[in-house]
C-alpha positions as CSV (number, residue, x, y, z in Angstrom):
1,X,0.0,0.0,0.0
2,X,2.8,2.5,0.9
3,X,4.5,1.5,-2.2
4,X,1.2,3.2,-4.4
5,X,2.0,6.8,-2.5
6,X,5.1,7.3,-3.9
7,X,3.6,9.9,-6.0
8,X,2.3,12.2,-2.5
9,X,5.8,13.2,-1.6
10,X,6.1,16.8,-0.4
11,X,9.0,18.8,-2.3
12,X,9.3,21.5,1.0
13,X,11.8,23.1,-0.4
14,X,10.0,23.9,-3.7
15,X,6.6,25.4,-2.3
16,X,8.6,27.6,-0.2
17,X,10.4,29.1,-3.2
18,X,6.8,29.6,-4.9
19,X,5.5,31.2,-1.6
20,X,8.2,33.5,-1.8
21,X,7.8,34.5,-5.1
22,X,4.3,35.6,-4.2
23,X,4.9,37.3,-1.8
24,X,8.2,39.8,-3.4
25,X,5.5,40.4,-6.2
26,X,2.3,40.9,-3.6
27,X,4.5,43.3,-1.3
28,X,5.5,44.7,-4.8
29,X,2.0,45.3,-6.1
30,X,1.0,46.9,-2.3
31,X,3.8,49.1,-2.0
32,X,3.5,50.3,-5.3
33,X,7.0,49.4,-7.2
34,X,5.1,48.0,-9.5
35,X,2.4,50.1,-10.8
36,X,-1.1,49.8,-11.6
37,X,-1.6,49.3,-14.9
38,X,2.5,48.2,-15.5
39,X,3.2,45.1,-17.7
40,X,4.4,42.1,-15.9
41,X,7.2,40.5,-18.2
42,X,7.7,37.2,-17.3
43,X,11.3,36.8,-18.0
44,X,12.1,40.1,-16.5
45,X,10.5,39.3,-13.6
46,X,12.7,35.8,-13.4
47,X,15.7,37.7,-14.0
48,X,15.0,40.2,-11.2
49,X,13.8,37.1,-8.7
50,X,16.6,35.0,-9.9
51,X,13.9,32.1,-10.3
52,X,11.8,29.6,-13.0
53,X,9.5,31.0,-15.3
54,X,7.5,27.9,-13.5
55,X,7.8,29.7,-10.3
56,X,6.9,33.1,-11.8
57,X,3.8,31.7,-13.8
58,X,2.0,30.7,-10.8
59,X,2.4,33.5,-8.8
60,X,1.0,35.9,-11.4
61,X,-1.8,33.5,-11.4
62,X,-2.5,33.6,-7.5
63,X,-2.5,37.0,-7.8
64,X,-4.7,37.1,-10.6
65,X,-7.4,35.0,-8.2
66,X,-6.3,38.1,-5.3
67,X,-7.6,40.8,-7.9
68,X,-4.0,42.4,-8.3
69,X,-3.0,41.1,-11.7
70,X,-4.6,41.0,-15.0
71,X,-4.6,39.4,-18.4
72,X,-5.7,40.9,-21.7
73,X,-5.5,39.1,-24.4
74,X,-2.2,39.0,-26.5
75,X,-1.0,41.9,-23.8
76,X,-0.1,39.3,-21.3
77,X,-0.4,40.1,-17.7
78,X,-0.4,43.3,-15.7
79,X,-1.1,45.1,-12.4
80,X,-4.6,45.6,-12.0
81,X,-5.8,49.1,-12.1
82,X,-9.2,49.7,-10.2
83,X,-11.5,51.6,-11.1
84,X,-14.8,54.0,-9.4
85,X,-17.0,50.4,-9.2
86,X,-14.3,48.1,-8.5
87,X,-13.4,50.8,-5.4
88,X,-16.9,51.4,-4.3
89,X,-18.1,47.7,-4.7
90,X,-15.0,46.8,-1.8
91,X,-15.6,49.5,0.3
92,X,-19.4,48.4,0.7
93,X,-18.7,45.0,1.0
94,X,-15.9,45.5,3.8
95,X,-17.8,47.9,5.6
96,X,-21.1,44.8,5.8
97,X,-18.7,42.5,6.7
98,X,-16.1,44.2,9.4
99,X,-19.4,46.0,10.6
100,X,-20.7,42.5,11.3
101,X,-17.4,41.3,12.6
102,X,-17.0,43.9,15.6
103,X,-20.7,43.2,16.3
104,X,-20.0,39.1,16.7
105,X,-16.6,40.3,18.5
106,X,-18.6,42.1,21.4
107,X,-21.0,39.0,21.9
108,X,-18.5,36.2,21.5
109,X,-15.1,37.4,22.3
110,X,-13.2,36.2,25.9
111,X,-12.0,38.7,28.3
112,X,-8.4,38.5,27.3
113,X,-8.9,38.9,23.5
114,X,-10.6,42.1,24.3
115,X,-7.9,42.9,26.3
116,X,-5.3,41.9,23.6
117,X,-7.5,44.3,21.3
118,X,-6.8,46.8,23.5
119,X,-3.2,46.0,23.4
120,X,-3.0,46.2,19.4
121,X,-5.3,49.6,19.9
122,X,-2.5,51.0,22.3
123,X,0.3,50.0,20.0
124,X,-1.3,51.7,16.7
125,X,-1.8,54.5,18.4
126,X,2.1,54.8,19.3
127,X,2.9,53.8,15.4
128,X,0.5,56.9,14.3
129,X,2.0,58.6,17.0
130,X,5.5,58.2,15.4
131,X,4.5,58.3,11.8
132,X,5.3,55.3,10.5
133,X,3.4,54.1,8.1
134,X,4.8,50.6,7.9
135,X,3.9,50.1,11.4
136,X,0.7,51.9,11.2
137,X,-0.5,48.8,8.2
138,X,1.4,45.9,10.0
139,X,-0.7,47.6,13.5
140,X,-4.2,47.6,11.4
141,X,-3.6,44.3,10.5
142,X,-3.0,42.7,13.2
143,X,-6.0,44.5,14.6
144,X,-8.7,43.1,12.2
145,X,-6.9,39.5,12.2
146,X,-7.8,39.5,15.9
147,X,-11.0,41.4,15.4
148,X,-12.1,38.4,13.1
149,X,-10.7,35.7,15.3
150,X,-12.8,36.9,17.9
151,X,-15.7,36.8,15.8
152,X,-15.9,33.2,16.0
153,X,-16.9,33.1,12.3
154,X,-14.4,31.5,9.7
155,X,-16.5,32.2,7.2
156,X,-16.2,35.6,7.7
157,X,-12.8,35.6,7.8
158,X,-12.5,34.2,4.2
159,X,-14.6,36.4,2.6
160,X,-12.2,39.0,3.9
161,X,-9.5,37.8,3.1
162,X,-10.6,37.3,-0.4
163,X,-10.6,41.0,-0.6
164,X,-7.2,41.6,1.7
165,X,-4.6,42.1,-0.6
166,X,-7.1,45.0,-2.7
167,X,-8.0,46.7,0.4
168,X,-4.3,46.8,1.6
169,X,-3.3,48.6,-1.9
170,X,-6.3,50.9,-1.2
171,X,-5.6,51.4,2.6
172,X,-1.7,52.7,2.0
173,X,-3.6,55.5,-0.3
174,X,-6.5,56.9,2.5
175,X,-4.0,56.3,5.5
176,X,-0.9,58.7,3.9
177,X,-3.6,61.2,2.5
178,X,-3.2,64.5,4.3
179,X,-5.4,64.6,7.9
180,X,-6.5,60.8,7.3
181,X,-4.1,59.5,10.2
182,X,-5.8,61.3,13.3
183,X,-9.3,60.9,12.0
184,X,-8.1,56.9,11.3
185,X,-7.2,56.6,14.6
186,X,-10.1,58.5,16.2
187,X,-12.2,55.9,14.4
188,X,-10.6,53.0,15.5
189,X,-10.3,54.2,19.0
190,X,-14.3,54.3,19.0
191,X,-14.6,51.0,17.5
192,X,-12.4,49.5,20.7
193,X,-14.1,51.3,23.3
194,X,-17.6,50.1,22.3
195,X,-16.2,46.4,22.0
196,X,-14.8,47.5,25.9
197,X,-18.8,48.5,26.5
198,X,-19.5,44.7,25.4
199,X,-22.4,47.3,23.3
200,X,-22.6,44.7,19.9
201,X,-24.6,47.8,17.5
202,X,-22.4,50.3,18.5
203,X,-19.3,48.3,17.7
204,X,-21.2,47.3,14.3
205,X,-22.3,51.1,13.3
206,X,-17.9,52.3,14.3
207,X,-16.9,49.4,12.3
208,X,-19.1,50.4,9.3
209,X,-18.4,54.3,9.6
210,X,-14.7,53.5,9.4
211,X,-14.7,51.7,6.4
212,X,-17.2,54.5,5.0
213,X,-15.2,57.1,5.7
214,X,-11.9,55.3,4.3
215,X,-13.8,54.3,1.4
216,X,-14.9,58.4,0.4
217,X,-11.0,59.1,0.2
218,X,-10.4,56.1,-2.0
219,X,-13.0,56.4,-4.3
220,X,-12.0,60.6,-4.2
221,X,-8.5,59.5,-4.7
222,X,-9.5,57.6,-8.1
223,X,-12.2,59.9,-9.2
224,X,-9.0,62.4,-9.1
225,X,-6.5,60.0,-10.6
């Protein structure tokens, strides 16, 4: 019988490689080096990753199921540029579904997950307060990645995450635009202290007026573009 499973082997070393490839050219996409709208040449892209065309191939692919690469025809692939809908479509779709998430976290969250909230709350505040925008995103993160856990709802969590990588190229816009930061923070700030209250609606309505409000600068930010 073990003979038959020869074929199952796991090649660690390989995966690794591909998961590294997808993420230089996600963190790529994000941070905008390479630019909505830019071609994605494969065998440039091997040269600068020093890697298979194999391993290139099926990056661009993942990323094409993430919404951050796209093919057209003969054109080959590219970054994906997004457009009024394509903005205003994610923004009401986050704000249902983190506005439903804070209002499952205040019901179903332990004690020391709201406190551990709290301690992510803390800490962003500190990364706004020192302008760092790397530590501000990384911060924001890891608050909704606990804000979901808490939910109890791994559903949830997928559907988000289906639209992560989109709303984190759209986030590093609204956060560096000019008066954003305090406002972000304000908002977030409210969304923690009604999960403190244990007061489910009132974490729902923060949750929803902070993706609303993010969502009016990206969708100005395009309009504007």
């Amino acid at each position: 019988m073990v003979a038959n499973l020869t074929n199952l082997k796991v090649t660690r070393n390989t995966i690794t490689l591909r998961q590294i490839v997808l993420d230089k050219l996600r963190d790529a996409i994000i941070s905008t080096q390479l630019k909505p709208g830019q071609r994605l040449v494969e065998r440039e892209l091997c040269k600068v990753l020093d890697v298979s065309r194999t391993s290139v191939r099926e990056a661009l692919r993942h990323l094409e199921s993430e919404g951050l690469v796209q093919y057209a025809g003969q054109r080959g692939p590219s970054v994906t540029v997004l457009d009024a809908v394509d903005v205003k479509n994610i923004y009401e779709l986050r704000a249902a579904l983190e506005g439903l998430a804070g209002e499952l976290f205040c019901s179903r969250a332990s004690d020391q997950q709201v406190q551990q909230l709290q301690a992510t709350t803390n800490a962003l505040k500190e990364s706004f307060d020192r302008s760092e925008v790397s530590e501000i995103l990384a911060c924001t993160k890891d608050f909704y990645d606990q804000l979901l856990e808490g939910s109890g709802n791994l559903e949830l969590g997928s559907s988000l995450n289906r639209l992560l990588a989109r709303i984190m190229v759209l986030r590093a816009g609204t956060i560096s635009k000019t008066g954003r930061w305090e406002d972000s923070l304000t908002e977030m700030q409210n969304i923690m202290q009604a999960i403190a209250k244990r007061d489910p609606e009132a974490a729902r309505q923060a949750c929803v007026g902070h993706v609303q409000a993010a969502g009016a600068i990206a969708l100005k930010q395009i309009n504007n573009a």
